[in-house]
N, C-alpha and C positions, 0 to 999 in steps of 0.2 A: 375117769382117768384118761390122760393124755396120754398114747404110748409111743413113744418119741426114738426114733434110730439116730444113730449118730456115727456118720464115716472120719475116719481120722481122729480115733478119741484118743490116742496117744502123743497129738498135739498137743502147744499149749495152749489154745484155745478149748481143744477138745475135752482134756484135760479139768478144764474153768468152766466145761458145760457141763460136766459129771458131777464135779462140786453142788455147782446150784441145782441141779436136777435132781441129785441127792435130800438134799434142803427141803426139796420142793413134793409133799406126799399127793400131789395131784397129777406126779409125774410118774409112770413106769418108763423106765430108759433102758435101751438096750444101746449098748457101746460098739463099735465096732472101729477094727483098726489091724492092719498087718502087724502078724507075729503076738508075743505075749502083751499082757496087758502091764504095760508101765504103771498105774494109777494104783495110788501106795493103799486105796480101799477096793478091796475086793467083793466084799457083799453087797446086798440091798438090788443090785442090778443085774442083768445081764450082758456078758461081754462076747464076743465073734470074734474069732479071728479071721477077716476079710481083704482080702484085697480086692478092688474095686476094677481094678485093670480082665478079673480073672471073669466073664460075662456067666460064664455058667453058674459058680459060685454066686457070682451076684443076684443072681434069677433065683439060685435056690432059696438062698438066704431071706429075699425080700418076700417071696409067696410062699414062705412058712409064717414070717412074723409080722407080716402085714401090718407093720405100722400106722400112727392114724400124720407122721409128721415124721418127713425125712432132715435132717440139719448135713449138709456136705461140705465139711469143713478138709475135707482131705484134696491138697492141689499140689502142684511143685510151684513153690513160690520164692526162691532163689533164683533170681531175675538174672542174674548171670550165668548161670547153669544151662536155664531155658536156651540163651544161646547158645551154648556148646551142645545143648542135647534137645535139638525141636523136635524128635519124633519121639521124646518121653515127655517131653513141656505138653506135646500136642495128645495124646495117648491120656494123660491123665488127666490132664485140664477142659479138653474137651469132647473127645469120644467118649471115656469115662461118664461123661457129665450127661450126655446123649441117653446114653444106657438109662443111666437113673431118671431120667425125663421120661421115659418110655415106660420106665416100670411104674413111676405113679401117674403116668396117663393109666396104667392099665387098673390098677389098685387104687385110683382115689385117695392117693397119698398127697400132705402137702407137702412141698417142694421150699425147705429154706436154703438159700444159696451164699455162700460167700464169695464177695469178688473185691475189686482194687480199684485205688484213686489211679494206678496204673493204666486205666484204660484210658486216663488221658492226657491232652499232650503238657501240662503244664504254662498254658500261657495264660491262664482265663482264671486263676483260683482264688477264693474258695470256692466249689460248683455247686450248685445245684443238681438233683438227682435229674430233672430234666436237659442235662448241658449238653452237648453233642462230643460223644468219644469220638476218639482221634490218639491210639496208642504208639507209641515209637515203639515198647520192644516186641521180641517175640512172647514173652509173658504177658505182657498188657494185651496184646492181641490176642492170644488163646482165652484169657478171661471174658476180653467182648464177644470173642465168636461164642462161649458158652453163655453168654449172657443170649445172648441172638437167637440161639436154640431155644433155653427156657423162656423167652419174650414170645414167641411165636409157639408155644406149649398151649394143649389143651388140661392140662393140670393146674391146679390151684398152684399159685407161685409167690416168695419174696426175694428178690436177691437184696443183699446188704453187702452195701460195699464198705470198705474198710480202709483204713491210713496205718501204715508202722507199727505194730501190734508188739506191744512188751508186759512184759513179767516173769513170775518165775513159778517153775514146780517141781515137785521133789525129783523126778527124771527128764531130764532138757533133753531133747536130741538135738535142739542146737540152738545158738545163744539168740540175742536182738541187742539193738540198740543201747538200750538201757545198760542190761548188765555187760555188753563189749565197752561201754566209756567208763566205767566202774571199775570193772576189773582190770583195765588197762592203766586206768591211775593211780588203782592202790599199788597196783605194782610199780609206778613210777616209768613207765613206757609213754613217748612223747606220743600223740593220736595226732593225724593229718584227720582233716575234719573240713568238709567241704561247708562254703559260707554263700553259696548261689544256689541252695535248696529250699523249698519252707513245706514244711509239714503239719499236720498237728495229730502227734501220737494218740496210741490208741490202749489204753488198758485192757488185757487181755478179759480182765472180770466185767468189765463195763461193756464190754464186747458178747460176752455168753451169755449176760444178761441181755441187750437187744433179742440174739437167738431166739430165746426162752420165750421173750416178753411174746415173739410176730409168732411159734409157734404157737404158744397157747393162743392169741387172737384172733388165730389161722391169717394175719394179717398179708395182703397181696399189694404187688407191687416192688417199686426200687424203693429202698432206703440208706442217706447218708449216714453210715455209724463211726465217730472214730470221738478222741476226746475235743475239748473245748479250747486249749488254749494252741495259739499257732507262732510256730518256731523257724528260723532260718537250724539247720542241721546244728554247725556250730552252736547257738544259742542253746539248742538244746542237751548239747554237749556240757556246753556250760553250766547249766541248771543241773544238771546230774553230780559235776564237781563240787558247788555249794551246798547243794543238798549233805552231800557225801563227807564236806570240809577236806575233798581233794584238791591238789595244785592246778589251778587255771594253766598254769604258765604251759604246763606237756601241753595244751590245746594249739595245735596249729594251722590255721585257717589257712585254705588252700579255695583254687576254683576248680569245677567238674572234671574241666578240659587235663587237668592236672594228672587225672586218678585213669587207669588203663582199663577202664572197665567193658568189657563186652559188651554190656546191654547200654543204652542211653537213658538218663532217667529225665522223666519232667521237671523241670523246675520250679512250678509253684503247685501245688493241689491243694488240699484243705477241704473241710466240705461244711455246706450250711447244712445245719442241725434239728432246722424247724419243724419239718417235715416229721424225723423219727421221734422226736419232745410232744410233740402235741396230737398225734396219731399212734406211738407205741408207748409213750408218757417214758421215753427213753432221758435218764438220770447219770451224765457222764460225772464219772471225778473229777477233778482240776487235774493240772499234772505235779504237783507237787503234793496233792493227797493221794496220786498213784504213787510216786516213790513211795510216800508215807508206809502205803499196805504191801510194797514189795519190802521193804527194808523189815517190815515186822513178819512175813513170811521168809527172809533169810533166816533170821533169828533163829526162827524156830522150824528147821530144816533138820 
């Protein structure tokens, strides 16, 4: 048995790893996550209520359960916020992240990490996991400085970085991309939609699975996770409306410079794939068979 911890399982990523770990009888999973447990199944697992911030609690929690594979999906990743709040951006993204590094140097735990196409500047995309960061905000920054601690870790390590992560589950604590251009057109509200961005979204399922996959392989290293097909923001705006047989027309294309945002975002990322396909035999959806399986998880809400 793989006995697998999981910080931030109240996310939606976290969330889509309890799912498959459930799925998965090679898995014991212990969840963990501040406050009650969102996640609409309550048995077969083990759940914590942890906050990660709290060191004592952490220590206890990790040398009772002594995992064989830590997954830390818990960060503040509202890249605007980060700005208004660098000593909680920095507290959870990266002393948080310290802590945990420490505890499976000490325990022989692996270490899977999540991090962002954020930590780079947008001029060079798609990247390679080998590209040279260079983050404009204070969120991109706190994710490299954690990536830089576990790089320099005597722990078995993967971090998987990530693009725009969407989907849905029975309790959001807050929305993404997808379902904000969705639900702003069914209601008929015009979207300003920046058209100097490219991305290429990331299905949150396609994403848990990576996790799963580099746990069980104990796989070490960086790996590029996000989907396959790559978008200007608009565009992808766009394809949400057809999808949806919403009115194009609300979509209105604007540039960066336009939008008042605190943080600065990159302009191009995207990431090549090769790497996680042929070493975690990593299997993205397309983006339009991800709406497919969000649209049939609305349904049946």
């Amino acid at each position: 048995m793989n006995k697998i911890l999981v910080t931030g399982s109240n996310g939606l990523l976290g969330q889509k790893v309890t799912n498959l770990a459930l799925a998965d009888k090679t898995i014991e999973l212990i969840a963990t996550s501040r406050g009650e447990n969102r996640h609409p199944i309550k048995d077969g697992y083990r759940y914590v209520d942890l906050d990660i911030l709290d060191n004592q609690q952490l220590h206890d929690t990790i040398t009772e359960l002594r995992p064989d594979v830590l997954i830390n999906t818990a960060a503040m990743t509202n890249v605007d916020a980060c700005e208004h709040d660098p000593e909680g951006c920095r507290k959870l993204n990266v002393e948080a992240v310290a802590s945990l590094v420490e505890l499976c140097e000490t325990y022989g735990i692996h270490l899977v990490h999540l991090s962002t196409d954020f930590i780079f500047d947008g001029k060079a995309g798609p990247y390679a996991e080998d590209a040279a960061p260079n983050p404009l905000s204070l969120y991109g920054q706190s994710k490299w400085d954690a990536e830089k601690i576990i790089q320099q870790s005597t722990c078995k390590w993967a971090i998987l970085r990530t693009i725009l992560v969407y989907g849905v589950v029975a309790d959001m604590s807050r929305s993404n991309i997808v379902l904000w251009a969705k639900g702003a057109l069914e209601k008929g509200q015009p979207l300003n939609v920046v058209n100097d961005q490219w991305r290429m979204p990331t299905l949150a399922e396609d994403l848990a699975q990576a996790c799963l996959l580099a746990a069980k392989q104990k796989a070490e290293g960086i790996f590029h996770i996000s989907g396959e097909d790559f978008f200007a923001i608009d565009e992808l705006v766009a394809a949400v409306a057809d999808f949806w047989g919403l009115d194009k027309s609300l979509i209105r294309e604007v540039s960066s410079s336009t939008l008042s945002q605190a943080a600065p975002r990159p302009a191009r990322t995207g990431f090549i794939l090769d790497k996680a396909r042929s070493v975690l035999g990593y299997t993205p959806h397309s983006f339009r068979e991800g709406l497919a399986l969000v649209d049939q998880q609305l349904q049946t809400r």
